[in-house]
C-alpha positions in Angstrom: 57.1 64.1 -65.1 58.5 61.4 -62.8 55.8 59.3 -63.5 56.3 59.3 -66.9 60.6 58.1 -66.8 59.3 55.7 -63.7 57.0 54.1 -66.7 59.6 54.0 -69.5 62.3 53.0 -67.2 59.7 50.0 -66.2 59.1 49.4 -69.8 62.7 49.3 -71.0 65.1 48.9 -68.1 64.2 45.2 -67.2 63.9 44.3 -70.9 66.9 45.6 -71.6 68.6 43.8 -68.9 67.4 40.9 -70.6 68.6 41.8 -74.0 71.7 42.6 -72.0 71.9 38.7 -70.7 70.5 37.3 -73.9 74.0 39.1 -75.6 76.3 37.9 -72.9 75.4 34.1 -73.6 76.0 34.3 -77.4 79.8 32.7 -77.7 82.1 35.0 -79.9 82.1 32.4 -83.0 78.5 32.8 -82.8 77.7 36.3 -82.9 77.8 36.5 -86.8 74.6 33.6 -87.2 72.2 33.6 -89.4 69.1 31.2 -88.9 69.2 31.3 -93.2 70.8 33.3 -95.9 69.7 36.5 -96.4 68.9 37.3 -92.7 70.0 39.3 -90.2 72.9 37.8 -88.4 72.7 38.6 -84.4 75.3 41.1 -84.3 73.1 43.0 -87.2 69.8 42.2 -85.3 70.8 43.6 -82.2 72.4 46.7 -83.8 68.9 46.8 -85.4 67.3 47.1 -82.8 69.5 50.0 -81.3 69.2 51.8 -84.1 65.3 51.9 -84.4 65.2 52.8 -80.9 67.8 55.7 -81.8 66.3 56.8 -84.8 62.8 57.5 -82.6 64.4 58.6 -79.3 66.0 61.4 -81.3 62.7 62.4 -83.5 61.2 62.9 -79.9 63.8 64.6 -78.4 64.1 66.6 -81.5 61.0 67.3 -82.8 62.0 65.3 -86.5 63.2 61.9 -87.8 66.3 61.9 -90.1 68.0 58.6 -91.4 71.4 59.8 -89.5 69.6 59.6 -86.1 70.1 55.7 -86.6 73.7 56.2 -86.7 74.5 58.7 -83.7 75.8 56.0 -82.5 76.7 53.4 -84.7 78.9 50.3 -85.5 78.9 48.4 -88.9 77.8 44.9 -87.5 79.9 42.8 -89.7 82.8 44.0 -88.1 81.7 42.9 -84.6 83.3 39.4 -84.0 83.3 39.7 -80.4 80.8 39.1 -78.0 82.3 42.6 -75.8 82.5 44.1 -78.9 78.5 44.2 -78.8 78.1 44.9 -75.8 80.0 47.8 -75.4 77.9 48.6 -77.8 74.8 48.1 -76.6 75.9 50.2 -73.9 76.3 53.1 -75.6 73.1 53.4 -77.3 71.2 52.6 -74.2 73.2 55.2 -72.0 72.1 57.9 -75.4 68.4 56.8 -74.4 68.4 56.6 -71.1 69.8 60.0 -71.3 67.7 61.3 -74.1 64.5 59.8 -72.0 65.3 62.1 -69.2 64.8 65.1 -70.8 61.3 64.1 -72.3 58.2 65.9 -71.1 54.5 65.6 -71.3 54.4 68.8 -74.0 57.3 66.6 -75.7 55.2 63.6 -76.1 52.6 65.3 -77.3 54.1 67.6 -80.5 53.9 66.4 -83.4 57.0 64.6 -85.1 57.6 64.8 -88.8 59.9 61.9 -90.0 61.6 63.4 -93.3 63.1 60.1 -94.4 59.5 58.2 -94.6 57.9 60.8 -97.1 56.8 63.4 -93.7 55.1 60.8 -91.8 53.8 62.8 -88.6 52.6 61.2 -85.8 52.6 62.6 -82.4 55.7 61.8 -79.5 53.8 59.3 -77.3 53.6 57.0 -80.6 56.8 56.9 -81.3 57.5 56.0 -78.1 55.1 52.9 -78.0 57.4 52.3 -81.6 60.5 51.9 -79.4 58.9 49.7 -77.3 56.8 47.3 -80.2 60.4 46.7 -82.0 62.1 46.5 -79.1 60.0 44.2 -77.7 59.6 42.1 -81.9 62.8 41.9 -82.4 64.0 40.7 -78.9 61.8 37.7 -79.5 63.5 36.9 -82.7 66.7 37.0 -80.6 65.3 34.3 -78.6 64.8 32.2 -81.6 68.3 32.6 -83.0 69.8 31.4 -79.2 67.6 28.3 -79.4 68.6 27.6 -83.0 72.3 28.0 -81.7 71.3 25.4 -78.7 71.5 28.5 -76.4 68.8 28.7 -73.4 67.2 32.1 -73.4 67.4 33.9 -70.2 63.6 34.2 -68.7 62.2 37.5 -70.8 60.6 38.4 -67.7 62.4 40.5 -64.9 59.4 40.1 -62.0 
């Protein structure tokens, strides 16, 4: 069991430190940019990603996906103006999975998890936990783009 929140921790504690950084250097007139119309501004990206990683930490935890498990915690991203404002956040949903991860067992990783808003899609725990890590991991990287297009040096994306 230890072994298996040593792995995740290694997995998504650095990375999100780094998310963590990558949201502190975004100014607050910034936080609402979009590289184009019709795409995500960073405020909405980030709150993506939280919510992805909230919609599968819960179908784990839980045994089935639900839309509302993307919302447990949620803020509407066009109202965040503030750099804090995200932040806080951020903090929030990764305090939910850091908790949520601590109560996650081999036998939980192994059941089968029935997603009700994608038409019953079942796949077993362990997948949707390499899901949290693939988006998390995607759409990071397309955080790094938007900094450079706002002239912003990404921190390193590596926490060795």
């Amino acid at each position: 069991m230890r072994k298996i929140l040593e792995y995740i921790e290694h997995i998504l504690g650095g990375p999100a430190r780094v998310l963590m950084k990558m949201v502190e250097i975004i100014p607050n007139e910034r936080i609402q940019f979009k590289p184009y119309d019709g795409a995500m501004s960073a405020a909405e990206l980030v709150c993506h990603i939280l919510s992805v990683m909230q919609i599968h930490i819960h179908a784990i935890s839980e045994g089935y996906g639900i839309e509302e498990h993307a919302q447990r915690i949620s803020v509407d991203p066009v109202n965040i103006n503030t750099t804090g404002k995200l932040i806080e956040h951020l903090n929030k949903v990764l305090r939910l999975i850091r908790d949520k991860l601590a109560g996650i067992t081999p036998e939980v990783l192994e059941r089968e998890i029935v997603y009700k808003q994608w038409n019953d899609y079942k796949i077993q725990g362990w997948i949707a936990l390499t899901y949290i890590i693939e988006e998390f991991f995607h759409h990071r990287g397309q955080l790094s783009v938007y900094l450079r297009l706002m002239d912003l040096k990404p921190p390193f994306l590596y926490t060795y």
